[in-house]
N, C-alpha and C positions, 0 to 999 in steps of 0.2 A: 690252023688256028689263026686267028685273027690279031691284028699289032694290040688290042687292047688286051686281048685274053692272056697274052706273050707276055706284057707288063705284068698283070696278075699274076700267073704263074711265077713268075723272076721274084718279085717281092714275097711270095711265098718261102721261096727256095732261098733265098738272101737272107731275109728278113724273121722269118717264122717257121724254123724248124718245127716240122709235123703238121705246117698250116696243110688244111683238107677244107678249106674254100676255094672253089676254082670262078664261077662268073654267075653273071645274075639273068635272070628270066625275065626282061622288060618289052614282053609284047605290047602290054597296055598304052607302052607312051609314055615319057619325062613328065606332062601339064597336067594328066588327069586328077593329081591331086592323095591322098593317100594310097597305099597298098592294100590289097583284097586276097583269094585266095589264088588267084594265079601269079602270083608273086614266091620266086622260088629261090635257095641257092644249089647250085650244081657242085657237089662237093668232087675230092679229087679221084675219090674211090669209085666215080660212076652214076653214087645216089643224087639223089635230088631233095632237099630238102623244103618241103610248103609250106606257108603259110595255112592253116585249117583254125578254125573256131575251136577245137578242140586240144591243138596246140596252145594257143593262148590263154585259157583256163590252167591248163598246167602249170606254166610260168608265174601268171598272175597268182594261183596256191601257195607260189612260193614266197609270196610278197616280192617278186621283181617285178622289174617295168612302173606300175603303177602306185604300188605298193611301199613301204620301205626302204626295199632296197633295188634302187633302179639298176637297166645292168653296167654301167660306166661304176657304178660304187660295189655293186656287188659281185664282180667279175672273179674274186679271190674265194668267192665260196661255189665255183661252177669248175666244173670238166669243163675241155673247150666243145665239146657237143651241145655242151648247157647253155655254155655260151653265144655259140650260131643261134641256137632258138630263139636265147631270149632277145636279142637285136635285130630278129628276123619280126619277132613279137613288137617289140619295140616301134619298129618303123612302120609296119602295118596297123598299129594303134594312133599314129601319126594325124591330127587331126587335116584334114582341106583346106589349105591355102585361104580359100574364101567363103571359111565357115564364121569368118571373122575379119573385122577393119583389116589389110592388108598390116598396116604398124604392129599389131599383135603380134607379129610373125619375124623371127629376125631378116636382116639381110638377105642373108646367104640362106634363106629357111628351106631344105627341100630332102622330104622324106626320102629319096630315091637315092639321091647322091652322097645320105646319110649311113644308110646301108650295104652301098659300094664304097664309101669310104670305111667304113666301121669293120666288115667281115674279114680284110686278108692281113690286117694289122696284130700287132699285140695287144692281148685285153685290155694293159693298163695303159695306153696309148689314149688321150686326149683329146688328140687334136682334130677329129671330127666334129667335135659336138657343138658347135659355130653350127651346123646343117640341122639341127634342131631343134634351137631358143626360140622361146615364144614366150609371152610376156605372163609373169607372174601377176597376179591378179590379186589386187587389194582391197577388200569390201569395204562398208561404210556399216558401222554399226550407231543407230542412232538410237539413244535410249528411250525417246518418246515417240513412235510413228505415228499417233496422230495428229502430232505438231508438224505442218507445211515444211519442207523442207528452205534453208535460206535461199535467196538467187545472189548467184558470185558478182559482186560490183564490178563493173566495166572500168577502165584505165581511161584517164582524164581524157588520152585522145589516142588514139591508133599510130605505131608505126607506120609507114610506107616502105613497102619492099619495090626499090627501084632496078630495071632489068640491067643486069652486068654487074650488082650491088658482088663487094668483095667479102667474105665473111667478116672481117672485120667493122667493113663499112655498116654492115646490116647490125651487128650487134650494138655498136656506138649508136646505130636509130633507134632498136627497140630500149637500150638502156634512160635515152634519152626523152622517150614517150612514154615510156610506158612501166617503165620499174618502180620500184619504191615501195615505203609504208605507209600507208592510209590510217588513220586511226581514227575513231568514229565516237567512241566511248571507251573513257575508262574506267575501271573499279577496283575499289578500295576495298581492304581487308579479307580478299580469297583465300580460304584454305586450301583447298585441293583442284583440280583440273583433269579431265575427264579428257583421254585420246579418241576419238573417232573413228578414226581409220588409221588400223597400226600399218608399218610399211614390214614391207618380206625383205629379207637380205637378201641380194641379186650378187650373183653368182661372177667369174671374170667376163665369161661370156655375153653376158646383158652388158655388162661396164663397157664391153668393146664392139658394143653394137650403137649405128645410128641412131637406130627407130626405135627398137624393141621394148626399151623403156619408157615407162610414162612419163617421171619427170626427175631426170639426172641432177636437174638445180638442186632441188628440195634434200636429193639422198644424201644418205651419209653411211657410213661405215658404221655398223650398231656398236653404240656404246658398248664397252665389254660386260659389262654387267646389268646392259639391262637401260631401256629408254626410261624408265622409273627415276634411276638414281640422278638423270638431266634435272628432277624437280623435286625431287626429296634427298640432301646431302647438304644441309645444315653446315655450315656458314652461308657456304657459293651455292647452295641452291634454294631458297628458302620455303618454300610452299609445305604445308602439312603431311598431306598424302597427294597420289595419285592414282590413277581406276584407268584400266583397260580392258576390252574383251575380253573375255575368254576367245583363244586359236578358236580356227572356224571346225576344226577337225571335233572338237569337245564338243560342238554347238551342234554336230549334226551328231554326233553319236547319241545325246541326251537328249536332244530334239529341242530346247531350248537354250534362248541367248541368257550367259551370267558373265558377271563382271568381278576382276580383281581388285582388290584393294590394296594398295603396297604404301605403307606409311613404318613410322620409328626406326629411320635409318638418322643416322647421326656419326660425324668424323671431325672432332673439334681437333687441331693439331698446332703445335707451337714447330717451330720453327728455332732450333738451337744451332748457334754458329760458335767455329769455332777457331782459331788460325789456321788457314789453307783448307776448312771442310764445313759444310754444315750439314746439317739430316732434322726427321721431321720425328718430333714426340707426340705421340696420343693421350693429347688430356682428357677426350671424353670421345668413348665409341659405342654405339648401340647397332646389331644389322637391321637389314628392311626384313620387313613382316610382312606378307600377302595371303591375303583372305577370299576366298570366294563369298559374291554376293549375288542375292538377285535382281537389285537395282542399285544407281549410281547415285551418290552422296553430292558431286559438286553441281552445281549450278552453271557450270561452263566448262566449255571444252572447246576443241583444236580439230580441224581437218583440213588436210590436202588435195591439192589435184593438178598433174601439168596437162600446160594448156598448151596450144596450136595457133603457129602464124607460118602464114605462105611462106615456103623455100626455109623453113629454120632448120630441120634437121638435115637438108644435104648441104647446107653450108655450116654444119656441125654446132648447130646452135640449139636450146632449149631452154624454156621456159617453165616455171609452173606458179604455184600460188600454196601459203597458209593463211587461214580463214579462221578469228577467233569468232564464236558464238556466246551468245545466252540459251543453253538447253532449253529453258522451259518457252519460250517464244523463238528462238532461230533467229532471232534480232543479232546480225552482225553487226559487232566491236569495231573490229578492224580487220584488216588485211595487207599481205605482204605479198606482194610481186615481182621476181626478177627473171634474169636469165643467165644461162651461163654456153660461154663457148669453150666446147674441147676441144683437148689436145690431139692433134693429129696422132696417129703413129705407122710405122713403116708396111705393115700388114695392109692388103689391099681393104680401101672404105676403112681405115681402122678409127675408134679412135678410144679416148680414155675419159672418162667421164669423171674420174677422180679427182683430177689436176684442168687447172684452166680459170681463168678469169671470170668474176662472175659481177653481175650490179642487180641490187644493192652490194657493194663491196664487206665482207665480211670483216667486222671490227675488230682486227685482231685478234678473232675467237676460232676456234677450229669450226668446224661446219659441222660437228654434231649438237652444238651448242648454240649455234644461232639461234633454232626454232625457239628453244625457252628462252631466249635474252628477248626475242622478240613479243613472244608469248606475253612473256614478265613487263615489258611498258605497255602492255593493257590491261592484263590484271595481277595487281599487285598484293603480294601477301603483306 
């Protein structure tokens, strides 16, 4: 047996009482890109376990992998034979490297070193799954397609990315060229506003990835109840209502696009002090209300998108853009431009996308809050 197989074995016996994964079947080669059916694991008992198209239908029945409950979440409802399949399943579903932009793909993206890491461990064991993130993918629902879509206004003048530029240096350039708010038009008396393109909640792993995210500036940790209550929450938020897609999952089950409508939330509260204490009274509460519709009510709405400059994300930098609209023409409002540098951290390439310095400088608002403060000095309820 070979010093690798040796290692296996030992983390078996150390590590995973009754682990019965012994080593993997990699004639194909590490670069060719997913797994196929000669992709095996050699259990300890002698058998060999393969990857077959008929394997994967079973799994997939069960709603793992693809389904539900992938197997890093569903590992608590598997025998550990279930288990082997389904990551055996897993990594062979694995899409090619260069079925897509390289950035789609995290870092450390590689179906092969997912499944050598993933089979001699314990199921609820984690720390694989860096081997593979790939980029959550955010659509764009726009309410009218046969209106043109807008083109994103270009920034007054380009940074310059100069060679040996320090990360810092490079961020002071692009903050300095190319950030800020644009504001183009603004309008009077809107009641509601229309999302475009909702954002997915990204997982630790994207957060501690370079690339793999579109655009770390713009994200934020979702409101706990709901990107809604950002513009419907009566003092501090003042707009009517607000509409979003319906999830893409509803869209394809019905075969057609509908949209929410979330309006009559209301939290009027006074503020009673007292010696050494105060706490908050509710003088007037109502919840939000959401309605499916088949077309959208406002006149204007919000979209996203990060953008791309030479050398920004291995010098831990990123950019993106929100873009107010007129729906019924695509006539943009305004627009907001920044970047933000992450935080290093000790994990190799690591970094943290939560924390770090960002320009336009956030006004003393948490960063789930920006977007609407921003939103709001264009169109104003």
């Amino acid at each position: 047996m070979d010093v690798g197989k040796a290692v296996v074995t030992m983390i078996c016996a150390v590590l995973l009482v009754g682990c019965d994964v012994a080593f993997f079947n990699k004639d194909q080669g590490r670069a060719l890109g997913p797994l196929d059916q000669s992709w095996s694991i050699r259990l300890k008992s002698g058998e060999t376990l393969r990857y077959t198209p008929e394997l994967a239908e079973k799994i997939k029945s069960k709603g793992w992998v693809d389904g539900k409950w992938p197997c890093n979440i569903a590992y608590k409802l598997m025998n550990r034979s279930e288990y082997l399949e389904c990551i055996l399943v897993e990594a062979a579903l694995l899409p090619d490297i260069s079925s897509a932009p390289r950035d789609h793909f995290g870092e450390r993206y590689d179906p092969r070193d997912y499944l050598e890491c993933r089979a001699p461990r314990k199921r609820n064991d984690m720390s694989c799954l860096s081997l593979r993130v790939r980029r959550n993918e955010n659509p764009e629902y726009w309410p009218y397609p046969e209106v043109p879509k807008p083109k994103w206004p270009e920034p007054p003048q380009r940074a310059k990315y100069r060679e040996g530029m320090s990360s810092e240096e490079y961020f002071r350039e692009l903050c300095g060229k190319e950030a800020g708010e644009f504001i183009y038009r603004t309008v009077e008396g809107v009641e509601g506003i229309y999302q475009i393109r909702p954002r997915v909640e990204e997982d630790d792993w994207h957060l501690a990835d370079r690339y793999v995210m579109e655009d770390p500036f713009g994200y934020f940790i979702p409101y706990p109840k709901g990107t809604s209550y950002l513009f419907v929450s009566p003092p501090h938020s003042d707009f009517r209502f607000f509409e979003s897609p319906v999830d893409d999952a509803h869209r394809k089950h019905s075969g057609s696009l509908r949209y929410i409508k979330y309006e009559g939330h209301e939290d009027v509260r006074d503020i009673v002090k007292a010696p050494g204490k105060s706490w908050y009274v509710n003088k007037k509460y109502s919840p939000m209300k959401g309605a499916e519709e088949d077309g959208v009510s406002s006149r204007f709405g919000y979209v996203w998108r990060g953008i791309e400059r030479l050398h920004d994300r291995e010098l831990g930098i990123a950019g993106g853009e929100v873009m107010v609209v007129d729906l019924k023409s695509n006539q943009v409002l305004g627009i907001r431009r920044g970047f933000m540098y992450g935080v290093k951290t000790h994990a190799k390439n690591g970094i943290n996308w939560l924390v770090g310095p960002t320009c336009p400088v956030l006004r003393g608002e948490t960063k789930f809050r920006d977007t609407y403060r921003f939103v709001r000095s264009v169109l104003k309820p």
